[in-house]
DSSP file (Angstrom, degrees, kcal/mol; ACC not computed):
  #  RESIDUE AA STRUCTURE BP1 BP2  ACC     N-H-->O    O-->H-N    N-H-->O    O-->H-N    TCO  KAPPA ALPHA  PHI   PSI    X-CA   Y-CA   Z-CA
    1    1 A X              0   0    0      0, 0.0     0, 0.0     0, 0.0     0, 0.0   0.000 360.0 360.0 360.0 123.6  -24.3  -17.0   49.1
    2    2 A X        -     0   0    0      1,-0.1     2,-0.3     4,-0.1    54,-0.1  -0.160 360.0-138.9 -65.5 171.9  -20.8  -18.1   49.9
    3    3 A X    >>  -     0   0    0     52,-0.3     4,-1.8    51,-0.3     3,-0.6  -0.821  38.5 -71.4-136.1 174.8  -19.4  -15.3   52.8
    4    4 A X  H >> S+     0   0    0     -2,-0.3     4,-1.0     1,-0.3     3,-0.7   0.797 133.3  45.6 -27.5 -75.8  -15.7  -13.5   53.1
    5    5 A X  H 3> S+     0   0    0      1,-0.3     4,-2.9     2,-0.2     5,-0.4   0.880 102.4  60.0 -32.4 -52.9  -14.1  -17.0   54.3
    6    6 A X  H <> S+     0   0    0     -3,-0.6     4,-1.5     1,-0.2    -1,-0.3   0.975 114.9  40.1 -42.3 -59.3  -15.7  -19.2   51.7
    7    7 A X  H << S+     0   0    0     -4,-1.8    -1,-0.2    -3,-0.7    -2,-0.2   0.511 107.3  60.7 -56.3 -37.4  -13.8  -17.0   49.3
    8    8 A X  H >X S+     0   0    0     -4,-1.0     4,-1.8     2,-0.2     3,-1.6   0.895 114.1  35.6 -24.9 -85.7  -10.8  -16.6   51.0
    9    9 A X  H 3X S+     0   0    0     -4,-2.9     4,-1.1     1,-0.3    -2,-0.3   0.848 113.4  52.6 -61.5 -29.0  -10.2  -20.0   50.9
   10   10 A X  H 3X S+     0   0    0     -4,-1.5     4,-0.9    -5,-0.4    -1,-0.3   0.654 113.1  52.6 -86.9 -14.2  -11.7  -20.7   47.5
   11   11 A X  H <4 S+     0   0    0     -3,-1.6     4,-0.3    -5,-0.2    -2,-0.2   0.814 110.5  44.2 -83.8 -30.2   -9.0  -17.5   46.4
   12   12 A X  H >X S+     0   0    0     -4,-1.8     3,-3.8     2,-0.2     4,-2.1   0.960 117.6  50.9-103.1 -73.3   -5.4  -19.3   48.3
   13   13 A X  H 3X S+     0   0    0     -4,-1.1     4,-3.7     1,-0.4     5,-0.2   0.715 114.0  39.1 -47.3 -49.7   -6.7  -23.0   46.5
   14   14 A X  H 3X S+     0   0    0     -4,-0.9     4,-1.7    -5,-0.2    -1,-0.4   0.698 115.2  56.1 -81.0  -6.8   -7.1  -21.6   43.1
   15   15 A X  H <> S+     0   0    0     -3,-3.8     4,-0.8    -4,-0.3    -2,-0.3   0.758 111.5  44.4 -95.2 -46.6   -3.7  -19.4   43.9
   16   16 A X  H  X S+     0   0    0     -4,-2.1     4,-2.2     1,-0.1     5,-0.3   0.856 110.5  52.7 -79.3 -42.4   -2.0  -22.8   44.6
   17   17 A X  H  < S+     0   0    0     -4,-3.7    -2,-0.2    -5,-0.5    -3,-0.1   0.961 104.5  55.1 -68.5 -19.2   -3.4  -24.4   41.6
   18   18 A X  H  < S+     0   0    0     -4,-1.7    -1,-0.2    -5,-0.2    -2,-0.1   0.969 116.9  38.4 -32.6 -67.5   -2.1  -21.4   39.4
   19   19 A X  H >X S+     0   0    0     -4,-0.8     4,-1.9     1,-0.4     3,-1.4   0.784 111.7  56.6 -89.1 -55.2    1.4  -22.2   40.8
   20   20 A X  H 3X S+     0   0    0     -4,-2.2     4,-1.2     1,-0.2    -1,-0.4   0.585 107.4  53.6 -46.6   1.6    0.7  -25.8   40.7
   21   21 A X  H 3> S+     0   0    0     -5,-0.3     4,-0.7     2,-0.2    -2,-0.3   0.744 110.6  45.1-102.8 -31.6   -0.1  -25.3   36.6
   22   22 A X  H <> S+     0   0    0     -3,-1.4     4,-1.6     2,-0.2    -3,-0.2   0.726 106.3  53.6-124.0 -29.7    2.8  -23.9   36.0
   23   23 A X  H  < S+     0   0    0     -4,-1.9     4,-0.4     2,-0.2    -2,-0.2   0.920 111.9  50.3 -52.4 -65.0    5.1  -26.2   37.9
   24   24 A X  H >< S+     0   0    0     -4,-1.2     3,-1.5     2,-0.2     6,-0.2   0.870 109.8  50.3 -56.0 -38.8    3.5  -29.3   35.8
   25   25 A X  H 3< S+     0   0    0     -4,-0.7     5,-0.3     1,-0.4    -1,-0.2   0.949 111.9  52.9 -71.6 -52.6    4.1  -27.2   32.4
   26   26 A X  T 3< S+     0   0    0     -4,-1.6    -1,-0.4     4,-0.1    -2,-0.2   0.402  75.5 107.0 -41.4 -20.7    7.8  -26.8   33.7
   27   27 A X  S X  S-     0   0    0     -3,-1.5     3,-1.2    -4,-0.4     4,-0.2  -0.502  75.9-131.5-100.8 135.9    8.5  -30.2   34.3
   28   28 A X  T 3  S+     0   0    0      1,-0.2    -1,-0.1     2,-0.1     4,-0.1   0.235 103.2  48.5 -95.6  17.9   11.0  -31.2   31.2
   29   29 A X  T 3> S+     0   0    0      3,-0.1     4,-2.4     2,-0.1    -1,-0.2   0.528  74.9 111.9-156.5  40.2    9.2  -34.0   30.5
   30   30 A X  H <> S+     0   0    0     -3,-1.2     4,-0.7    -5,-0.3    38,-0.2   0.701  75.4  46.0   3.1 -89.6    6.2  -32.7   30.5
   31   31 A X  H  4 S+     0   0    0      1,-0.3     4,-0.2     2,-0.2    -1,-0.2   0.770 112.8  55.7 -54.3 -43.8    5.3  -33.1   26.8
   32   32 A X  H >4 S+     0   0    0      1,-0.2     3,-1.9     2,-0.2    -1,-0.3   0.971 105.0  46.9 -71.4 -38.2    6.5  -36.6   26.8
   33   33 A X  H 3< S+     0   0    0     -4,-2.4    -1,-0.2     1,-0.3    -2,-0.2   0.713 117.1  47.0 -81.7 -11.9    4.4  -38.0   29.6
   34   34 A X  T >< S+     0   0    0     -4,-0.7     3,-2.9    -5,-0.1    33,-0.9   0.421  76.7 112.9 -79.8  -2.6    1.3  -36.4   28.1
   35   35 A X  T <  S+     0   0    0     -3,-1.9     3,-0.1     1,-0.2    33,-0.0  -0.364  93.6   7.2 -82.8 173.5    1.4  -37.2   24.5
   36   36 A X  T 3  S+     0   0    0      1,-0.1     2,-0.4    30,-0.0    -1,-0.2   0.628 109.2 111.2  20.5  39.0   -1.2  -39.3   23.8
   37   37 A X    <   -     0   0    0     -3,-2.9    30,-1.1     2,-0.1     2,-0.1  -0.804  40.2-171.1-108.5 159.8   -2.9  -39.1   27.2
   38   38 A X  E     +A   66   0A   0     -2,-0.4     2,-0.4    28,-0.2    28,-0.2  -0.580  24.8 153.4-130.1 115.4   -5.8  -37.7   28.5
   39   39 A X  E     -A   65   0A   0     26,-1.5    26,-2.1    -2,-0.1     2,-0.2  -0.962  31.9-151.0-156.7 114.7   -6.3  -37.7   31.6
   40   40 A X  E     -A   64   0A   0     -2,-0.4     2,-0.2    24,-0.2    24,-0.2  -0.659   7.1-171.3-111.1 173.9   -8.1  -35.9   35.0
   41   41 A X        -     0   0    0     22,-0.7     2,-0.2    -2,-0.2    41,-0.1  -0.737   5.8-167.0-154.5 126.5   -6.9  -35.7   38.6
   42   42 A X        -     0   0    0     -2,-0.2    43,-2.0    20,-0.2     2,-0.3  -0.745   6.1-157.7-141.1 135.1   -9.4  -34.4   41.1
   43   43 A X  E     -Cd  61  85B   0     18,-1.4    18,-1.3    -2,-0.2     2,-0.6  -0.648  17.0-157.0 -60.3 112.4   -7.7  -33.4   44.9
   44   44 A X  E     -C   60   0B   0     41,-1.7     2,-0.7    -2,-0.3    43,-0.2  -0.959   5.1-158.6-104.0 115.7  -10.8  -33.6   47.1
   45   45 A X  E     -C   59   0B   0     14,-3.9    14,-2.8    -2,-0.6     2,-0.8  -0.774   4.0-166.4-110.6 121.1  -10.5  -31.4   50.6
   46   46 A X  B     -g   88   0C   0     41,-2.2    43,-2.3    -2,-0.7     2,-0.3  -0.699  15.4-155.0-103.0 118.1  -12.6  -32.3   53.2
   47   47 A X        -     0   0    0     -2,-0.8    11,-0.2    41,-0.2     5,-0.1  -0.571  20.3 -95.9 -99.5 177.3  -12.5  -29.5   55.8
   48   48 A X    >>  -     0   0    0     -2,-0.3     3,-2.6     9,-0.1     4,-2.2  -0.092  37.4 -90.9 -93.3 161.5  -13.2  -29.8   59.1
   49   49 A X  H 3> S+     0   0    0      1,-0.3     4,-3.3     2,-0.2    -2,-0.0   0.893 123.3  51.2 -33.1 -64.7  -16.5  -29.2   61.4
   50   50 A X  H 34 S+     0   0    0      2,-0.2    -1,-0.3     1,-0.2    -2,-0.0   0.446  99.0  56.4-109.3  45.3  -15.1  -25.4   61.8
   51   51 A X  H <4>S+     0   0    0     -3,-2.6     5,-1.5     5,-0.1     3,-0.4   0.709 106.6  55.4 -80.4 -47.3  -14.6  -24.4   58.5
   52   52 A X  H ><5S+     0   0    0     -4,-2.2     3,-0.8     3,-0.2    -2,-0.2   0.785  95.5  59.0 -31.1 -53.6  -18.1  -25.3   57.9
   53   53 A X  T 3<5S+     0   0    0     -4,-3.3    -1,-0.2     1,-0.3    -3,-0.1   0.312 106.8  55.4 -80.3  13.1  -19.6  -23.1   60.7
   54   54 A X  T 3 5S-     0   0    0     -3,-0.4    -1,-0.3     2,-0.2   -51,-0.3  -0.420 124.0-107.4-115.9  43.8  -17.8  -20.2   58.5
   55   55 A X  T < 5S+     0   0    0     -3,-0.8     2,-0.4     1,-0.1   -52,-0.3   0.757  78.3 135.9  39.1  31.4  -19.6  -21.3   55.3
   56   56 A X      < +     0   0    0     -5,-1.5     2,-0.3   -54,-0.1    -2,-0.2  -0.828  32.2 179.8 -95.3 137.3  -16.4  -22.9   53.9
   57   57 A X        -     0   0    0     -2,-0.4    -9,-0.1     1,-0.1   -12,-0.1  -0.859  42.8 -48.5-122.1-175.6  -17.3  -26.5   52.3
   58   58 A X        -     0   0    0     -2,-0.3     2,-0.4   -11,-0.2   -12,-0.2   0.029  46.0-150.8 -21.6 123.8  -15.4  -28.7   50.8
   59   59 A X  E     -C   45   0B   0    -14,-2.8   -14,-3.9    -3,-0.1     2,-0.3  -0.740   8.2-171.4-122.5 156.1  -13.0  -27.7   48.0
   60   60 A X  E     -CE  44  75B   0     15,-3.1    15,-2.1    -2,-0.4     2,-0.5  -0.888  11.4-161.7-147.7 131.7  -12.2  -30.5   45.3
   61   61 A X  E     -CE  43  74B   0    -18,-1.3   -18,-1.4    -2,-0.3     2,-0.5  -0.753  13.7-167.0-106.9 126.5   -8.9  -29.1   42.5
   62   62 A X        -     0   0    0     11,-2.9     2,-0.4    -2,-0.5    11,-0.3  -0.860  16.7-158.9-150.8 141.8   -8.8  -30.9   39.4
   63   63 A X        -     0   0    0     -2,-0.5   -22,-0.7     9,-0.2     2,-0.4  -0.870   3.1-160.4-110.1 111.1   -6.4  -31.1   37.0
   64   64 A X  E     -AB  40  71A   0      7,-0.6     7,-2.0    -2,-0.4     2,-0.4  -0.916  17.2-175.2 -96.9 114.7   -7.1  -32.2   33.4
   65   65 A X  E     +AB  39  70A   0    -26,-2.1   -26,-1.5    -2,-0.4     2,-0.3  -0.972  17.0 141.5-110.1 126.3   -3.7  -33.4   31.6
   66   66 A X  E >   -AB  38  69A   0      3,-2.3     3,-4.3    -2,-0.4   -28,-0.2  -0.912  64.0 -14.9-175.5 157.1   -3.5  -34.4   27.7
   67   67 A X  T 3  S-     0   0    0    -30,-1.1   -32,-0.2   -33,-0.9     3,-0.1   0.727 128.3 -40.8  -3.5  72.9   -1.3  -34.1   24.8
   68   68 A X  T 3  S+     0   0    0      1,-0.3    -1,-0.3   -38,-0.2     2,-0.2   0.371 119.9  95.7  95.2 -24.1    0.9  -31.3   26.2
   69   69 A X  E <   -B   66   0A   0     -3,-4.3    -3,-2.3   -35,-0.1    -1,-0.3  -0.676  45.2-175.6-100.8 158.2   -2.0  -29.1   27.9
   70   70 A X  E     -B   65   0A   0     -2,-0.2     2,-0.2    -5,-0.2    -5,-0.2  -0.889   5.4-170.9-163.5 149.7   -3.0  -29.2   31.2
   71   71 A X  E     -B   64   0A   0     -7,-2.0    -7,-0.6    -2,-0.3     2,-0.2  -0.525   9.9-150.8-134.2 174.7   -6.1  -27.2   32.4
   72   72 A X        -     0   0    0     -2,-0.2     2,-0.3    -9,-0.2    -9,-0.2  -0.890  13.2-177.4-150.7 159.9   -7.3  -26.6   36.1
   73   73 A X        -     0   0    0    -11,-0.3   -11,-2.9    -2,-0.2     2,-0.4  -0.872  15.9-158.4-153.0 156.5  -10.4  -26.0   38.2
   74   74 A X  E     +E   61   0B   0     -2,-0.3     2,-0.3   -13,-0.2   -13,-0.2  -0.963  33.9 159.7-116.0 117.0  -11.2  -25.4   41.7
   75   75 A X  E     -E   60   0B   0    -15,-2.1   -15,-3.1    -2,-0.4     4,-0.1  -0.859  46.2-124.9-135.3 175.8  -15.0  -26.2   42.5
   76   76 A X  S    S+     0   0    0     -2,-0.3     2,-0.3   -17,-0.2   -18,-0.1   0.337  88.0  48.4 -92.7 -13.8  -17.2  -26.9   45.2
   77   77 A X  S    S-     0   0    0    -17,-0.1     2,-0.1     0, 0.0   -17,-0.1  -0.934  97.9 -83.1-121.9 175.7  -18.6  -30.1   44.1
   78   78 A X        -     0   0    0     -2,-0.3     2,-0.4   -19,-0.1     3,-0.1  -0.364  48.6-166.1 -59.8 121.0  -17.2  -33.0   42.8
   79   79 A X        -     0   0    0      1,-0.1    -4,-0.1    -2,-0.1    -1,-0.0  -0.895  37.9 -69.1-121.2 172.2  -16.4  -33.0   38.7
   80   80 A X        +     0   0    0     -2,-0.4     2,-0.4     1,-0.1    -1,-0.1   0.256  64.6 149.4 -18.7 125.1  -15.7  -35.5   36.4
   81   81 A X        -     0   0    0    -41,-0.1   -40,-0.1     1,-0.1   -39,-0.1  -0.977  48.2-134.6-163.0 160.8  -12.3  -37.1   36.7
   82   82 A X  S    S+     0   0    0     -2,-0.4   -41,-0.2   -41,-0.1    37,-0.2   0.862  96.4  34.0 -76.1 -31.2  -10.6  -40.4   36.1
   83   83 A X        -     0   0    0    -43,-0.2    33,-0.2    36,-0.1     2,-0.2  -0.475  66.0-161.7 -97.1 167.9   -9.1  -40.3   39.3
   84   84 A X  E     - F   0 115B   0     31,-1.2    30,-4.0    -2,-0.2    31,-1.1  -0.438   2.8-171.4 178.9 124.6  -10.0  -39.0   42.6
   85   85 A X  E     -dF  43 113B   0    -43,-2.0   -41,-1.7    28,-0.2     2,-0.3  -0.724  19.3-179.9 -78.9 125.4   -7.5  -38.1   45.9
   86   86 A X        +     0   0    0     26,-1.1     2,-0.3    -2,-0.3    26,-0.1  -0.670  13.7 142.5-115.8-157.9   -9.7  -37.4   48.8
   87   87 A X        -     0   0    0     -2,-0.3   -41,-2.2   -43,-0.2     2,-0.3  -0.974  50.1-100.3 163.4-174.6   -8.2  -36.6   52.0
   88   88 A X  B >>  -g   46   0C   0     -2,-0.3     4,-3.2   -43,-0.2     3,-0.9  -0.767  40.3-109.2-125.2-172.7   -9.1  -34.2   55.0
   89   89 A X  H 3> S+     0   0    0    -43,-2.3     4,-3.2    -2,-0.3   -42,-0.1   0.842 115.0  66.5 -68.1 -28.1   -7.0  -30.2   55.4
   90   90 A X  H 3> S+     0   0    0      1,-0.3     4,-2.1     2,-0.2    -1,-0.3   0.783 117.3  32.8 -99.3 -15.3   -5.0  -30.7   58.1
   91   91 A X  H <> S+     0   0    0     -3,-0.9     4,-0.8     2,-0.2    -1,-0.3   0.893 114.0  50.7-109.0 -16.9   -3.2  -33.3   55.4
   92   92 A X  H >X S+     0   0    0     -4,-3.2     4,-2.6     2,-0.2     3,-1.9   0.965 110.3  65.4 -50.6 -51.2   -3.7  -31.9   52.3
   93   93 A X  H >X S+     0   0    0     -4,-3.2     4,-1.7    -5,-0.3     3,-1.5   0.699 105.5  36.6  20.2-112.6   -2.1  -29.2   54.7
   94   94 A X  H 3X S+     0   0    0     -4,-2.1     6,-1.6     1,-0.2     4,-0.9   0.522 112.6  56.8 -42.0 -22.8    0.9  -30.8   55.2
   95   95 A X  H << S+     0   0    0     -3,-1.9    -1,-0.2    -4,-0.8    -2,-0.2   0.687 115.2  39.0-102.8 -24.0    1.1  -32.1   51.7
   96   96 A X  H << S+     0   0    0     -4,-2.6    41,-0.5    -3,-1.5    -2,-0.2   0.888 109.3  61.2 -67.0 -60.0    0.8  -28.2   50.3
   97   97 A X  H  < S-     0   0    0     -4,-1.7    -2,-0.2    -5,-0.5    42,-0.2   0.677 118.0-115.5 -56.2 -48.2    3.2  -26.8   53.3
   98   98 A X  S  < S+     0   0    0     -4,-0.9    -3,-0.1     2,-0.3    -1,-0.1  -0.239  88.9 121.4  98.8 -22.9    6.1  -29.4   51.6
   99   99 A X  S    S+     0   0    0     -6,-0.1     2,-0.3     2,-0.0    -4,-0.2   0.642  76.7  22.2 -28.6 -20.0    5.6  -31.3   55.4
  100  100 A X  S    S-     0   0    0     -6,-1.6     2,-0.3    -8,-0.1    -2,-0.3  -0.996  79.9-121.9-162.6 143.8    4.6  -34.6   53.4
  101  101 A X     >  -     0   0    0     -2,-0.3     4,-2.8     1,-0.1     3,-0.2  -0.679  23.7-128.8 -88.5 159.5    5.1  -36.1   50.1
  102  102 A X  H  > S+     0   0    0     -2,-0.3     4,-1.6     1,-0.2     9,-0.2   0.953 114.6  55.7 -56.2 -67.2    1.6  -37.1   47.9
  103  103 A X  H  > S+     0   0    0      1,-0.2     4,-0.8     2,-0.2    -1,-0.2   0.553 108.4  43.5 -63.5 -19.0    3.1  -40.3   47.5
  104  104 A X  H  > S+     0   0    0     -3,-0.2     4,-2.7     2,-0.1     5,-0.4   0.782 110.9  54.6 -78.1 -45.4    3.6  -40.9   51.3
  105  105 A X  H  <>S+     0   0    0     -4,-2.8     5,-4.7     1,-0.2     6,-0.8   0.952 110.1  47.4 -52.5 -34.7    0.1  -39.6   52.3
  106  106 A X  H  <5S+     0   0    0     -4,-1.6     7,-0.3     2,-0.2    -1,-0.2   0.854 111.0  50.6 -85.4 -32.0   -1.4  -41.9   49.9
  107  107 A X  H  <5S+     0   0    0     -4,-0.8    -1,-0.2     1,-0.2    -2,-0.2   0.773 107.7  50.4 -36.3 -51.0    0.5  -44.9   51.1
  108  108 A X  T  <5S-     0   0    0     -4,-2.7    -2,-0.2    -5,-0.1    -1,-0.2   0.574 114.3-118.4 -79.0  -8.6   -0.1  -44.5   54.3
  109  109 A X  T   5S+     0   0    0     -4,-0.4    -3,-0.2    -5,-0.4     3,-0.2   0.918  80.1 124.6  72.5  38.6   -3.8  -44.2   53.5
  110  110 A X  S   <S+     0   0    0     -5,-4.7     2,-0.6    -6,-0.3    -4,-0.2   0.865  89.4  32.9 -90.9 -46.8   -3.9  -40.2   55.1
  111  111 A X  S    S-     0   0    0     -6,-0.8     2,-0.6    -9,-0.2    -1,-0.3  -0.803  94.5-148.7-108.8 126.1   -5.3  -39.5   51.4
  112  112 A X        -     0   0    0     -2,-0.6     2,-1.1    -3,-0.2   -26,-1.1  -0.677  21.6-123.0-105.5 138.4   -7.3  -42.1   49.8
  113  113 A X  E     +F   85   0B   0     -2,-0.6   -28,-0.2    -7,-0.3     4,-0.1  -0.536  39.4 173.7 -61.8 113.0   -7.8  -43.2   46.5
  114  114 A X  E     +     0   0B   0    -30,-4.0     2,-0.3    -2,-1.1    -1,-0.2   0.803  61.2   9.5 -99.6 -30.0  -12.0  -42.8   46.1
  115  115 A X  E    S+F   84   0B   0    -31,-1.1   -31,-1.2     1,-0.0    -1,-0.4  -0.978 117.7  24.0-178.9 145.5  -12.9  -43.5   42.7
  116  116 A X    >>  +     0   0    0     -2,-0.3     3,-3.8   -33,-0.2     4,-1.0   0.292  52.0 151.4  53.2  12.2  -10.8  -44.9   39.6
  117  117 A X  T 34 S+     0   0    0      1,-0.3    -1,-0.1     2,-0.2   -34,-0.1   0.628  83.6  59.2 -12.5 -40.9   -7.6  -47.2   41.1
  118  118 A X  T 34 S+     0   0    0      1,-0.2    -1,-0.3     3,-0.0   -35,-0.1   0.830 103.9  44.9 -81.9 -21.5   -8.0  -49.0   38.0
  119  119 A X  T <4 S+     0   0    0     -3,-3.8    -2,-0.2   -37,-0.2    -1,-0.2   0.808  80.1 140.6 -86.6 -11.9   -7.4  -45.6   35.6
  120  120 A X     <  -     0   0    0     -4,-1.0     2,-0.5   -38,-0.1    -4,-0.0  -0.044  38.8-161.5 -44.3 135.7   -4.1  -44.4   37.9
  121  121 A X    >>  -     0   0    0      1,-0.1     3,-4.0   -82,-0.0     4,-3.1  -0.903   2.1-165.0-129.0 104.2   -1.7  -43.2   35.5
  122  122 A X  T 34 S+     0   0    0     -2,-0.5     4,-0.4     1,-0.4    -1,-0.1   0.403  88.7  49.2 -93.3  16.6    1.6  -43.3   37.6
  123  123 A X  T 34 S+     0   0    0      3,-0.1    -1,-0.4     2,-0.1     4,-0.3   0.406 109.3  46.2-126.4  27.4    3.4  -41.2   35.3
  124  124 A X  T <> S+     0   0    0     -3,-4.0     4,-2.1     2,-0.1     5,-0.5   0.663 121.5  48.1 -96.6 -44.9    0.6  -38.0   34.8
  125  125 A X  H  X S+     0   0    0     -4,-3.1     4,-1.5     1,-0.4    -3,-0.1   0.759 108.0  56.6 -83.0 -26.1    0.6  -38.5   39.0
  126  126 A X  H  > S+     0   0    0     -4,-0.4     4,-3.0     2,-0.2    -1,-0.4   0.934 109.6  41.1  -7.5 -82.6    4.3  -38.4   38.9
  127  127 A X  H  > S+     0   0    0     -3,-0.4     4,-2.4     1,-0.3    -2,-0.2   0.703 119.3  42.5 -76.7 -28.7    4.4  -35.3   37.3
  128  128 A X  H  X S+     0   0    0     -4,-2.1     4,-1.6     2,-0.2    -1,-0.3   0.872 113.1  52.1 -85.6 -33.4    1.9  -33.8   39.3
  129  129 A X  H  X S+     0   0    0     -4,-1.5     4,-1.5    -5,-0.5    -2,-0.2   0.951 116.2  43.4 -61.3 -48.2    3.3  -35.5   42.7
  130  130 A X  H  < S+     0   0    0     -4,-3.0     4,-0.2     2,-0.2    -1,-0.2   0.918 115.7  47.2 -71.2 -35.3    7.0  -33.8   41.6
  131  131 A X  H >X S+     0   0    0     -4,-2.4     4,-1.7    -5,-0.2     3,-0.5   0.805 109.8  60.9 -89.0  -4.5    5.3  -30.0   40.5
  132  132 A X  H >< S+     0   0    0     -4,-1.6     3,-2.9    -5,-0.2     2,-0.8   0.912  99.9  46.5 -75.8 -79.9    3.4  -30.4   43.9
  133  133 A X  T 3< S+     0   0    0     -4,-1.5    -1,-0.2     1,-0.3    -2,-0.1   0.533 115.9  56.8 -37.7   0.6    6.6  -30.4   46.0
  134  134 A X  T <4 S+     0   0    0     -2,-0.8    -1,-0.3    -3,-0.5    -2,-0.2   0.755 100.0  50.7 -84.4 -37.1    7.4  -27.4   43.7
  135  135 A X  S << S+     0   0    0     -3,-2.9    -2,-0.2    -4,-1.7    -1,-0.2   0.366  83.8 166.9 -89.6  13.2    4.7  -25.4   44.3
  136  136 A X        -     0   0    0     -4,-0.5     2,-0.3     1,-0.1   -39,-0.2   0.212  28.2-134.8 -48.6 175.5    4.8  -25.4   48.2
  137  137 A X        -     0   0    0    -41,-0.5     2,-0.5     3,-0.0    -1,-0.1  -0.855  16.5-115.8-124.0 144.8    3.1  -23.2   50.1
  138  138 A X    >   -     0   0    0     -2,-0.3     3,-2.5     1,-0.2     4,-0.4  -0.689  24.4-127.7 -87.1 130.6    4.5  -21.2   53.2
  139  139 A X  G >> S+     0   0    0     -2,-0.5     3,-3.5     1,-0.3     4,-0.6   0.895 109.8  57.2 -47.9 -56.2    2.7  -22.3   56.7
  140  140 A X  G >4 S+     0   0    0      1,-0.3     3,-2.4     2,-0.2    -1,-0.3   0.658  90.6  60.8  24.4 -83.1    2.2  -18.6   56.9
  141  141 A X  G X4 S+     0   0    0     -3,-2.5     3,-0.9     1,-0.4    -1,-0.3   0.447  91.6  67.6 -88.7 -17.2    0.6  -18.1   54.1
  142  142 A X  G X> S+     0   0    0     -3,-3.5     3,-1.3    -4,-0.4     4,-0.9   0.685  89.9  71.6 -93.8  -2.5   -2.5  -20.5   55.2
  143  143 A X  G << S+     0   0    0     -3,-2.4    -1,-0.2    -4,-0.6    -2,-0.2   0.658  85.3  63.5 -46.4 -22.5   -3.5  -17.9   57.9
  144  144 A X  G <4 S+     0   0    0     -3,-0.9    -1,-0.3     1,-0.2    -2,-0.2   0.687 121.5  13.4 -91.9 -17.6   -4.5  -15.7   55.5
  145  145 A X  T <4 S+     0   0    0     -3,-1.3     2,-0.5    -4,-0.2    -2,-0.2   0.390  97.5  93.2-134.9  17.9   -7.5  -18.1   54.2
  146  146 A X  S  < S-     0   0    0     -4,-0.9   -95,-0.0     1,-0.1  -141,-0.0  -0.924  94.6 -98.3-110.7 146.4   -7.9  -20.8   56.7
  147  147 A X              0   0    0     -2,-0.5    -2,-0.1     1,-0.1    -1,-0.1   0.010 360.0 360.0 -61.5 164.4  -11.0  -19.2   59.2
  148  148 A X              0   0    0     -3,-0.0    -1,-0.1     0, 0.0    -5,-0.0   0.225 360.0 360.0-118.2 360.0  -10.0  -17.4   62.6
């Protein structure tokens, strides 16, 4: 049974992915860069040694995009997706904070592509890369769910 932390943190992820959701929808060309797509995203965050000893695991965000919708989920294992970012907190971190672009981490190989290179669809990652510097998150604000 996941405990106060786990939840915490599984509460601020899905909280950014709202805000992330809403950012992608916003984007004015949105509609165009979905139509005839379909197409998932999944964010894997591997947290660290003591996030763990607080029952926190892994969180993995994925983002489903196609013709004009785009749906979200926050899990604790890996689901289906075409893509998959992995990375570890202290850069997703940065990369939530505004500190770092998505497109620099992943260049620089702080977040790695795991699974599907061939399926990258560099205008849904676009769009997701551009409503993620939208949606940042205040350093603040990860005190409240990252473990004490």
């Amino acid at each position: 049974m996941p405990g106060v932390e786990s939840e915490l943190f599984l509460a601020g992820m899905r909280s950014f992915v709202n805000v992330l959701l809403s950012n992608v929808e916003a984007d004015p060309q949105f509609q165009e860069k979905t139509r005839g797509k379909d197409f998932s995203l999944c964010n894997v965050i591997r947290v660290p040694p003591s996030f763990r000893e607080k029952g926190i695991e892994d969180a993995y965000l994925r983002l489903r995009l196609s013709e004009g919708k785009v749906e979200a989920e926050v899990a604790t294992s890996l689901p289906q997706a075409d893509v998959v970012l992995e990375g570890d907190w202290e850069t997703w971190k940065r990369v939530i904070s505004g500190q770092e672009e998505l497109s620099n981490a992943v260049v620089e190989g702080k977040i790695q592509v795991t699974q599907g290179a061939e399926k990258m669809d560099f205008e849904i990652i676009s769009l997701v890369a551009n409503a993620m510097m939208r949606s940042t998150v205040p350093l603040d604000v990860f005190k409240l769910i990252e473990p004490s």
